[in-house]
N, C-alpha and C positions, 0 to 999 in steps of 0.2 A: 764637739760634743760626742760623747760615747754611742754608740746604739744600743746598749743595753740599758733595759731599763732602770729605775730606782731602787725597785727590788730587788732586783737582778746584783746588782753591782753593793747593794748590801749583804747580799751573803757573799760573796766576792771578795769582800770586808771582813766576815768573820770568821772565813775559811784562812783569810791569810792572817789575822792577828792568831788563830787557835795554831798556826805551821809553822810562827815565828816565836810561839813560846816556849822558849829555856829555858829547860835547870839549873840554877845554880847565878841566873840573871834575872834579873839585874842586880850587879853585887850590894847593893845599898838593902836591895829586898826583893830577894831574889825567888824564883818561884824553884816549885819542889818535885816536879814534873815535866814532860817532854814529850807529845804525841808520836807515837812514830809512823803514823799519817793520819791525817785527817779529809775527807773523802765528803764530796757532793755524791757520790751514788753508792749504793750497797759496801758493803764490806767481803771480797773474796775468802775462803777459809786460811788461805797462808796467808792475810795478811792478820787474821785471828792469833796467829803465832807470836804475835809480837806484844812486847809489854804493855803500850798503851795504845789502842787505835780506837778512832771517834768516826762518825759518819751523823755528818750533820745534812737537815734537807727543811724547807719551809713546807708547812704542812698545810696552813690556810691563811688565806688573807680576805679583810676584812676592808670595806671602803666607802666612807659617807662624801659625798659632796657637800662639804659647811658651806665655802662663799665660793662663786666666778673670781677668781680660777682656778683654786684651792680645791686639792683633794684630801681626805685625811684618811693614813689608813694605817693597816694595825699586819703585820706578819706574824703568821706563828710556828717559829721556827723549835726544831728540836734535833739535840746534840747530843746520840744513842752513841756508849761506848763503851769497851770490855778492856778487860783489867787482866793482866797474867798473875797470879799472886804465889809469890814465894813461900817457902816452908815458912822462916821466919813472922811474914807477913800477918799482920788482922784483915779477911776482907773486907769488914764495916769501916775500917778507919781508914782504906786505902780509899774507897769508895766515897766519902768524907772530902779526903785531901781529891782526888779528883773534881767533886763537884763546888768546894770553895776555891780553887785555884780557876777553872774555867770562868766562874763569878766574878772574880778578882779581873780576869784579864779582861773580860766584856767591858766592865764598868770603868775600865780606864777608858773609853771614849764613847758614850752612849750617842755619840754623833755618827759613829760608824763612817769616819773622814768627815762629818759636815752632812752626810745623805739622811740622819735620824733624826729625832729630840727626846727621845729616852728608850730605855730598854728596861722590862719589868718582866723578874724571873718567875714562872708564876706554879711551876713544878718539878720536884725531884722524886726520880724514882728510882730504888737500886732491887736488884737482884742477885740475890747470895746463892747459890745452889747446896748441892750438897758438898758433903766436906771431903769427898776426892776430886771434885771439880778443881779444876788451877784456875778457871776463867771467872770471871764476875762482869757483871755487866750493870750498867743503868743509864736513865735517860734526863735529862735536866732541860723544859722547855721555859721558853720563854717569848716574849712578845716584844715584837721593835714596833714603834711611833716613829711613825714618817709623813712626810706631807708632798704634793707633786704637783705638776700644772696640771688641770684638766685635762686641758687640749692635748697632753705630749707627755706620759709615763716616764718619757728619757730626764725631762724637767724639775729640779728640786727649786720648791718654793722657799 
């Protein structure tokens, strides 16, 4: 068994599904974007140089005791991230395609490996600046359902 908790090992989950999604894959339907990191802590300024960087972090969690042994409890995680935009570019549309493609890749396993039972997107927010800015930014949170032994956080019921 892991030492890290439930929690723990669900962002763990969704830092490596958001690091493993390609452009251009899967070819049957393939995504339209490609992180070029995605980060548990802050975001450096050189790493702002870069087309697409995300900095995802859980912000609060939430935890009722229903039944012994059963926990139930709620993360609220959110996935802040800036956009380099080209001359060519819309930043509204880029910001769009950012936040349906992250949608798209969460929800292909709301189990998060088997550690979840749903994920519920429950805000988008973008930021356009002015129009000699190249960067744009926004933030898209959401909430994972999880459940865990009482006794032992490391534990999924």
């Amino acid at each position: 068994m892991s030492s890290d908790s439930v929690q723990e090992r669900i962002m763990q989950f969704l830092q490596n599904s958001l690091e493993t999604m390609l452009s251009g894959e899967p070819v049957q339907n393939p995504y339209a974007i490609t992180f070029n990191t995605v980060q548990r802590e802050p975001l450096s300024d050189d790493m702002m140089m870069a087309k697409y960087v995300a900095y995802l972090f859980d912000e609060t969690a939430a935890r009722q005791r229903a039944t012994d042994p059963t926990t139930y409890a709620e993360i609220n995680c959110v996935l802040a991230y800036a956009v380099i935009v080209e001359d060519e570019e819309n930043p509204s549309t880029l910001l769009n395609l950012v936040a349906s493609e992250v949608e798209r890749r969460l929800l292909e396993d709301v189990t998060c490996g088997g550690l979840s039972y749903d994920i519920v997107f429950t805000k988008d927010t973008k930021i356009i600046g002015w129009r000699f800015d190249r960067s744009v930014e926004g933030e898209i949170s959401f909430l994972i359902k999880f459940r865990y032994n009482t006794s032992d956080p490391r534990k999924t019921v």
